[in-house]
C-alpha positions as CSV (number, residue, x, y, z in Angstrom):
1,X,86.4,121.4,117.3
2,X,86.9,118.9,114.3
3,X,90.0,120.5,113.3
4,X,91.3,120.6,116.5
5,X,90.5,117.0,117.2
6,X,92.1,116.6,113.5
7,X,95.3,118.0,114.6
8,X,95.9,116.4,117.7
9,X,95.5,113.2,116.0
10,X,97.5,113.7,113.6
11,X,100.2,115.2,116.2
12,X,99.8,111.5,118.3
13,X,100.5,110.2,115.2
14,X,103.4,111.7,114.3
15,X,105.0,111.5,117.6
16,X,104.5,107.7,117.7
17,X,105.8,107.6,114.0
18,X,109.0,109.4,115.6
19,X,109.6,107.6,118.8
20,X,109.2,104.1,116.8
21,X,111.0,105.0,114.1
22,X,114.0,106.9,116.4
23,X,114.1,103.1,117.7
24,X,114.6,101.5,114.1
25,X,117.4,103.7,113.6
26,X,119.6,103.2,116.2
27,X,118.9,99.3,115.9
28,X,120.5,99.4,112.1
29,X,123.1,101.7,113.6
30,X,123.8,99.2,116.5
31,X,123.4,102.3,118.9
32,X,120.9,99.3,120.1
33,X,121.8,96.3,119.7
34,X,118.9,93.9,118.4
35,X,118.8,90.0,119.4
36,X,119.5,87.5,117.2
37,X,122.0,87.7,113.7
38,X,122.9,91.4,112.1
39,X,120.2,92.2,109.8
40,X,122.3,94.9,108.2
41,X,124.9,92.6,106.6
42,X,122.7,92.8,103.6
43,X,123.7,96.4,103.3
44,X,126.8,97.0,104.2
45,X,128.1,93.6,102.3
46,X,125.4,92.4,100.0
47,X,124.3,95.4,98.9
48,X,127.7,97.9,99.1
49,X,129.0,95.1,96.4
50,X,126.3,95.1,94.0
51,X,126.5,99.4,94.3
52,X,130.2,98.6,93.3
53,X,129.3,96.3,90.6
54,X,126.4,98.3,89.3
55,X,128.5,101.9,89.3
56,X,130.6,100.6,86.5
57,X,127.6,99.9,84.0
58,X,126.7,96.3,84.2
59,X,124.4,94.2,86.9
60,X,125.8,91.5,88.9
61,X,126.4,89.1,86.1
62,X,128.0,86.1,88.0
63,X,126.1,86.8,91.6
64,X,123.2,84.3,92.0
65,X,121.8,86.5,95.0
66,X,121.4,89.1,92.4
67,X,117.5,87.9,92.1
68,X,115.9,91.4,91.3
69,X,114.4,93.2,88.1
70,X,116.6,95.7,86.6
71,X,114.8,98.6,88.8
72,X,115.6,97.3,91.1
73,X,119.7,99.0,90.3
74,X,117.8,102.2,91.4
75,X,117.3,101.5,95.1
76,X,120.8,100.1,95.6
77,X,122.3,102.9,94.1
78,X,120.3,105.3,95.7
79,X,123.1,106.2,98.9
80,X,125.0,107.9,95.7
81,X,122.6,110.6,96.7
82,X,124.1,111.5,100.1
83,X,127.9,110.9,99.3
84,X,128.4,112.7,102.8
85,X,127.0,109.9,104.7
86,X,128.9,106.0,104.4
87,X,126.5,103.7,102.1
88,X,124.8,101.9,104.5
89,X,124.3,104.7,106.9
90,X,122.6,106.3,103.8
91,X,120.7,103.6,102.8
92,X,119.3,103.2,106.2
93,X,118.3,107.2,105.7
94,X,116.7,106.9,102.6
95,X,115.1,103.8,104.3
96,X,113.4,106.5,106.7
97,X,112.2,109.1,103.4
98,X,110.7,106.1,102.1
99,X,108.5,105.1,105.7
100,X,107.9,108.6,106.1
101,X,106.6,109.5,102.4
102,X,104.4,106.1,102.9
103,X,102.9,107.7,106.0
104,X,101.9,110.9,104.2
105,X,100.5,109.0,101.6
106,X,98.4,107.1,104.0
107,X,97.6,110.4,106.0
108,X,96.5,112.0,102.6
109,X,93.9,109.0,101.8
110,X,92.2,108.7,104.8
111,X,91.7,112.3,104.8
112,X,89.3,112.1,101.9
113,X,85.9,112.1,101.3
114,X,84.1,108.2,103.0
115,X,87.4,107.7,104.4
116,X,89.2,106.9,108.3
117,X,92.4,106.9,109.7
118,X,92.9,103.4,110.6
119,X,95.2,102.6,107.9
120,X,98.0,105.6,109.2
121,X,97.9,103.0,112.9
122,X,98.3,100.3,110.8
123,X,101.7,101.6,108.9
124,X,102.7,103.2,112.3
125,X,102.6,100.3,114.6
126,X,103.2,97.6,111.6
127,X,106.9,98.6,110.5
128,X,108.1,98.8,114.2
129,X,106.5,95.3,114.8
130,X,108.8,94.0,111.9
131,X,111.6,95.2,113.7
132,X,115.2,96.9,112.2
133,X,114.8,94.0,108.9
134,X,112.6,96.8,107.1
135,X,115.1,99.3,107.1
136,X,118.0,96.9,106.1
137,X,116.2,95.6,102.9
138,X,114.9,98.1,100.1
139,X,111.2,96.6,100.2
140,X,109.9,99.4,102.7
141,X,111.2,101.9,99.2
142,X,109.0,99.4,96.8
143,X,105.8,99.5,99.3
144,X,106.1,103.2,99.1
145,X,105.7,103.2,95.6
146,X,103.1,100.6,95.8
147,X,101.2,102.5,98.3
148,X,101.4,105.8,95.8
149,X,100.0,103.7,92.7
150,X,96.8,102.2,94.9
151,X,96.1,105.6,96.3
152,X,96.3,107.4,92.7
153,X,93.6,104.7,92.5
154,X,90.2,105.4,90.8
155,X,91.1,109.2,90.1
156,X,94.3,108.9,88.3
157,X,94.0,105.6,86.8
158,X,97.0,106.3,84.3
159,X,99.3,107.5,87.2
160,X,98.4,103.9,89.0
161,X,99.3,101.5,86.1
162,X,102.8,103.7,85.6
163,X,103.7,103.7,89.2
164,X,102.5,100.0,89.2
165,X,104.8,99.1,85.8
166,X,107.9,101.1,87.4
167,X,107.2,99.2,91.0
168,X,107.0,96.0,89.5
169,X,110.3,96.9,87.6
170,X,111.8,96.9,91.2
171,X,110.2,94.1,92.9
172,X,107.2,92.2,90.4
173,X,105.1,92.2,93.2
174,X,103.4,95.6,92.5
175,X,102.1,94.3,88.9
176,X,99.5,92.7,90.8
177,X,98.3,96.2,92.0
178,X,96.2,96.2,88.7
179,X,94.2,93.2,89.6
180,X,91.3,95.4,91.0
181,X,91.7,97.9,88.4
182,X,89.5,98.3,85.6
183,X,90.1,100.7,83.0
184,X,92.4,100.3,80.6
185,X,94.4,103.1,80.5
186,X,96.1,101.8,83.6
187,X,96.9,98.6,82.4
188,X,98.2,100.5,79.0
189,X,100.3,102.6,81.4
190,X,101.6,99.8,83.2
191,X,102.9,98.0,79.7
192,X,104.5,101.1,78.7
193,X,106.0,102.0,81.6
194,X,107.4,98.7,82.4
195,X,108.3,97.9,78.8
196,X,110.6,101.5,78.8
197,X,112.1,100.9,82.1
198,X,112.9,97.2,80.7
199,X,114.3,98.2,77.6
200,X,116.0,101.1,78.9
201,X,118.5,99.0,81.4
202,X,118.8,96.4,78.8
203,X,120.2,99.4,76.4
204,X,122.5,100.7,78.6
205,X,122.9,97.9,81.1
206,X,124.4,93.9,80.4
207,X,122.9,91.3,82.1
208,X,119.6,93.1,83.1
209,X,117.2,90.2,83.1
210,X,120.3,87.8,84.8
211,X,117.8,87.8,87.6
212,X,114.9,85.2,85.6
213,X,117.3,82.3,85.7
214,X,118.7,82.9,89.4
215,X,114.9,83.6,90.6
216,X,113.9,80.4,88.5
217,X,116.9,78.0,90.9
218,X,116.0,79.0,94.0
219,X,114.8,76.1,96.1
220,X,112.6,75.6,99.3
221,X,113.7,78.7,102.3
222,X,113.3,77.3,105.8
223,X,110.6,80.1,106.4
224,X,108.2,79.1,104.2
225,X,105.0,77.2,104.0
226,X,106.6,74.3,102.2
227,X,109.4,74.3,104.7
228,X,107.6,73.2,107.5
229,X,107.4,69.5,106.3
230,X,111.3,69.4,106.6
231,X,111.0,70.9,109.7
232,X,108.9,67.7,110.7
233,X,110.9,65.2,108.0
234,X,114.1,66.0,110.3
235,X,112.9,64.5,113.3
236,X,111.9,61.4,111.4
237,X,115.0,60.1,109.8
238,X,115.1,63.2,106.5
239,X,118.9,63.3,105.3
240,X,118.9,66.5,103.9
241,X,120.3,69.9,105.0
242,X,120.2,73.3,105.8
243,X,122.5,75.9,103.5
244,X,123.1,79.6,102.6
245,X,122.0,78.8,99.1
246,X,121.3,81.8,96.2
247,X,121.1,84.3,99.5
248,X,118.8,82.5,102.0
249,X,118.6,79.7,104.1
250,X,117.3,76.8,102.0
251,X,116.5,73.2,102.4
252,X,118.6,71.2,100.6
253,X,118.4,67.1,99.8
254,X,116.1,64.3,98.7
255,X,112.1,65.7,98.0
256,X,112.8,69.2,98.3
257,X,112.0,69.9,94.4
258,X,108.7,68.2,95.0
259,X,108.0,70.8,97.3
260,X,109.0,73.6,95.2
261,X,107.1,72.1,93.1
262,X,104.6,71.8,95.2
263,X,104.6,75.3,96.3
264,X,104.6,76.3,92.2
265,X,101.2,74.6,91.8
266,X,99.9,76.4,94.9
267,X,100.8,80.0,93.2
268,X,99.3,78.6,89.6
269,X,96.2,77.5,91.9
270,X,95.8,81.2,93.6
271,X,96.8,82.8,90.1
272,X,93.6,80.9,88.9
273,X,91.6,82.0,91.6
274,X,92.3,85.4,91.5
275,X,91.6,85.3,87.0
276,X,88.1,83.9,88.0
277,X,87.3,86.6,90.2
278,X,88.5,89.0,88.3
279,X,86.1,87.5,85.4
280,X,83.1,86.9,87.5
281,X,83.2,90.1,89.7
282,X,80.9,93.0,88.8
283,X,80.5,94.8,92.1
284,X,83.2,97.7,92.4
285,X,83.5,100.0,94.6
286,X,86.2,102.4,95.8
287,X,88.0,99.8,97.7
288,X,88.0,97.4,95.6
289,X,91.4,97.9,93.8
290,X,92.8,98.2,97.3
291,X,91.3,95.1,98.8
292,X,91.5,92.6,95.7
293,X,95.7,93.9,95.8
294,X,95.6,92.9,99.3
295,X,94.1,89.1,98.4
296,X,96.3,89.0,95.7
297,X,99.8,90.0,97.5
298,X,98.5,87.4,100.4
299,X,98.3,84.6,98.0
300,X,101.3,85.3,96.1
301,X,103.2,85.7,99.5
302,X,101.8,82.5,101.6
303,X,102.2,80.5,98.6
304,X,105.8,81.1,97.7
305,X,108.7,79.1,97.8
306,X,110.6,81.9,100.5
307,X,108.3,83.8,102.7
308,X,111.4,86.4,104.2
309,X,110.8,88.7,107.0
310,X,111.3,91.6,104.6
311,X,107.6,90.6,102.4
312,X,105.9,91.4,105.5
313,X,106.0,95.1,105.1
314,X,104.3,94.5,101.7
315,X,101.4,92.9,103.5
316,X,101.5,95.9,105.9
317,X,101.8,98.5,103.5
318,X,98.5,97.1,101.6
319,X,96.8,96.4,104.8
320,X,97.2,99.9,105.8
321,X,96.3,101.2,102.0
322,X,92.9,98.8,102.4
323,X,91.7,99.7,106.4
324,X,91.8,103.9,104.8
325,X,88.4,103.1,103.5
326,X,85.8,103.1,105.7
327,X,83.9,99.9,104.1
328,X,87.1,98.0,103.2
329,X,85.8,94.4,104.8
330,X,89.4,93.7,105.2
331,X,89.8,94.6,109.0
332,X,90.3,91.0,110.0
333,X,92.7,90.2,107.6
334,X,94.7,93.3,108.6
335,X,94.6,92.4,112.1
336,X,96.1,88.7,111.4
337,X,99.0,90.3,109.6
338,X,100.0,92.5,112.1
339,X,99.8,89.6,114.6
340,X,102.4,87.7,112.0
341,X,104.2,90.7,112.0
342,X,105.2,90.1,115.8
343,X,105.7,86.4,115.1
344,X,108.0,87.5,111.8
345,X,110.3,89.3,114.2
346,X,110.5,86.6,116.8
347,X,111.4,84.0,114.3
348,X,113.9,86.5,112.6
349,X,116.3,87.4,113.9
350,X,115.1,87.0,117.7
351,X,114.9,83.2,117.5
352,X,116.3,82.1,113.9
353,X,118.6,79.6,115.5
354,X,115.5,77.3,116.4
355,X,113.9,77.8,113.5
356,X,117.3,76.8,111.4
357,X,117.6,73.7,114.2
358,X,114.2,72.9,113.5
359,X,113.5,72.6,116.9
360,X,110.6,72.7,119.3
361,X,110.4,76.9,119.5
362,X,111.3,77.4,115.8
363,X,108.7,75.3,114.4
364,X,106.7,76.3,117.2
365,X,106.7,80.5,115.7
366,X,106.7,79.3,111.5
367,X,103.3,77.2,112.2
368,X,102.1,80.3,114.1
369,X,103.1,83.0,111.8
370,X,102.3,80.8,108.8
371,X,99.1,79.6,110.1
372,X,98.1,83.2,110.9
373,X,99.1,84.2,107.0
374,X,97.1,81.0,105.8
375,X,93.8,82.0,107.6
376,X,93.9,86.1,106.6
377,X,94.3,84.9,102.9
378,X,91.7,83.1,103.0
379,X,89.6,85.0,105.0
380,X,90.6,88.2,102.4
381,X,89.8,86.0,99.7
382,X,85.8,84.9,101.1
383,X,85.3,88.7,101.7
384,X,86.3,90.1,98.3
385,X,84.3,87.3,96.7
386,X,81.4,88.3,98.5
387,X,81.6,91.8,98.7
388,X,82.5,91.8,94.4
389,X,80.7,88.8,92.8
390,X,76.9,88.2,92.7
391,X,75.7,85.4,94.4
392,X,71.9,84.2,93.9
393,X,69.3,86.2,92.9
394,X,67.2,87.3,96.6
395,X,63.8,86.8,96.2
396,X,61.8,89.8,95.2
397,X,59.9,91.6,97.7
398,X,56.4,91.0,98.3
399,X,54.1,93.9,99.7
400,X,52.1,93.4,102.4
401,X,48.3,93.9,100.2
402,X,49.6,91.3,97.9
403,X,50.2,88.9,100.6
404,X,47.1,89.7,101.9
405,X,45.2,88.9,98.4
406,X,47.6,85.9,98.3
407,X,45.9,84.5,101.7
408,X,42.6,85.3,101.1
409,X,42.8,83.3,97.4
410,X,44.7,80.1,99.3
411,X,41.5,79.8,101.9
């Protein structure tokens, strides 16, 4: 009966998986046409140049929107694989592998000893809620392999701290993966890895770490945390603008480098929080590495200077990674994200015109979304701090003769 039940699950599953996924497709295709600005211009512009540029040896030396680690080469010249297919119709098709290998990973984890299924619903129904932006932006290939190093978790620590030094070769983001974990072999692993893959491009490759300085200009994006006091500035007499500006939508005038300033301190402040609970905690469990990635992608996310659609499906992937165990504490949290998931693809692309006018509706969907990504961080931060770090001594038990002889002594 249980592997019955089992199968038609995992047959439900699959079938949503298809239908939602069927729907992605033709969105990025424009067999459907999506509301709101092309997502896919990333790929068949952005993207199809840097393939050009990257084909004949070097990185994007004089592109600013050329932001990435030198991995990070890999993903955009991936379509080489299907030279049948034009590049951004592969793309979108590798795109797919990448959701679909994410799923089996999440199918494969929850189907192990003390754990559920809830993290597979929380991949299936997450990506779809993001709309066609995951499949036009190579992050969904970079949460796969995110996914992969947190499930190796406890059993293959060595595998986890490679997979976590190649991912955060693509994207940085997956370095924090290790936060949780506690032997070293992973962290060795990591170094290594990420060290070869480094020095490798920077061998073969010019301009490989191009990306620190242009990461290190970038300025205030109008989807952020930050953003939302120009949002309220420009109804109050603020002079500044609103550009294209090293490849997204920034602020631009008087008090925006306080911000992103501002917004700096906030990550310095969560990168502190997260080194004393990694000092103070003792209590690890299985989901521990899970969960504390989870916090520390949240933080990392809600505090940055950008906050694009396209981080989301991090979030998502971790979620989903963290809800396989059955006593993650981290099914709150999970549920906030999804619900800024479905804010995320209202105020891109559905709605991005009010949110670049600043009006009513547009600020209306960034406090929502960014209020919902506030209270899950810290919600996800309070849980792994209680569920990992001792609080006060409990008092000790006292049996019921010796309370007995206790009352008989006080009368």
């Amino acid at each position: 009966m249980k592997t019955t039940a089992a199968r038609g699950s995992l047959a439900w599953l699959l079938t949503v998986w298809g239908v939602t996924r069927a729907g992605l497709l033709l969105c990025v295709l424009k067999v459907i046409v999506f509301p709101g600005p092309d997502v896919t211009s990333d790929v068949s512009v952005i993207y199809q140049g840097w393939y050009d540029v990257l084909r004949g040896g070097t990185f994007p030396l004089e592109d600013v929107t050329w932001q990435y680690p030198p991995a990070a080469a890999l993903a955009i010249l991936s379509p080489g694989l299907l030279p049948f297919l034009e590049y951004a119709t592969a793309f979108f098709v590798l795109a797919l592998v990448a959701d679909l290998v994410t799923l089996a990973l999440l199918v494969y984890a929850g189907r192990r000893p003390g754990r559920c299924g809830r993290g597979t619903w929380v991949w299936v129904m997450g990506v779809p809620l993001l709309g066609p932006t995951v499949y036009a932006r190579y992050d969904v290939m970079v949460t796969a392999v995110a996914v992969a190093a947190v499930v190796a978790g406890g059993r293959h620590p060595r595998l986890t701290g490679a997979l976590a030094g190649f991912g955060a070769m693509l994207k940085v983001w997956p370095a924090m993966l290790l936060l949780g974990v506690r032997r070293r072999g992973a962290w060795a692993s990591a170094a290594v890895t990420g060290a070869g893959v480094a020095a490798l491009f920077a061998m073969l490759m010019p301009g490989s770490l191009a990306f620190l300085t242009f990461q290190r200009d970038r300025g205030t994006e109008v989807e952020s945390l930050g953003a939302l006091v120009f949002h309220f500035a420009r109804h109050h007499g603020w002079d500044g603008e609103v550009l294209l500006n090293y490849g997204s939508v920034e602020f631009l005038g008087p008090y925006v480098s306080w911000v992103s300033t501002g917004a700096l301190f906030l990550t310095g402040v969560a990168l502190g929080w997260l080194l004393l609970w990694r000092l103070l905690a003792t209590r690890f469990e299985a989901h521990t590495v899970a969960d504390a990635a989870f916090v520390a992608v949240l933080m990392f996310t809600t505090t940055s200077r950008v906050i694009s659609p396209q981080y989301m499906v991090w979030l998502v992937g971790l979620a989903a990674v963290c809800l396989c165990f059955r006593t993650s504490r981290m099914t709150l949290p999970a549920g906030l994200v999804l619900a800024a998931c479905l804010v995320t693809v209202l105020e891109f692309p559905v709605w991005f015109a009010h949110v670049v006018a600043s009006d009513a509706l547009g600020i209306t969907l960034l406090v929502l979304r960014n209020g919902l990504l506030v209270t899950a961080t810290v919600l996800a931060a309070v849980r792994l701090w209680r569920d990992t770090v001792p609080g006060r001594p409990s008092p000790r038990p006292v049996s019921p003769a010796r309370s007995a002889d206790s009352r008989a002594t006080v009368s």
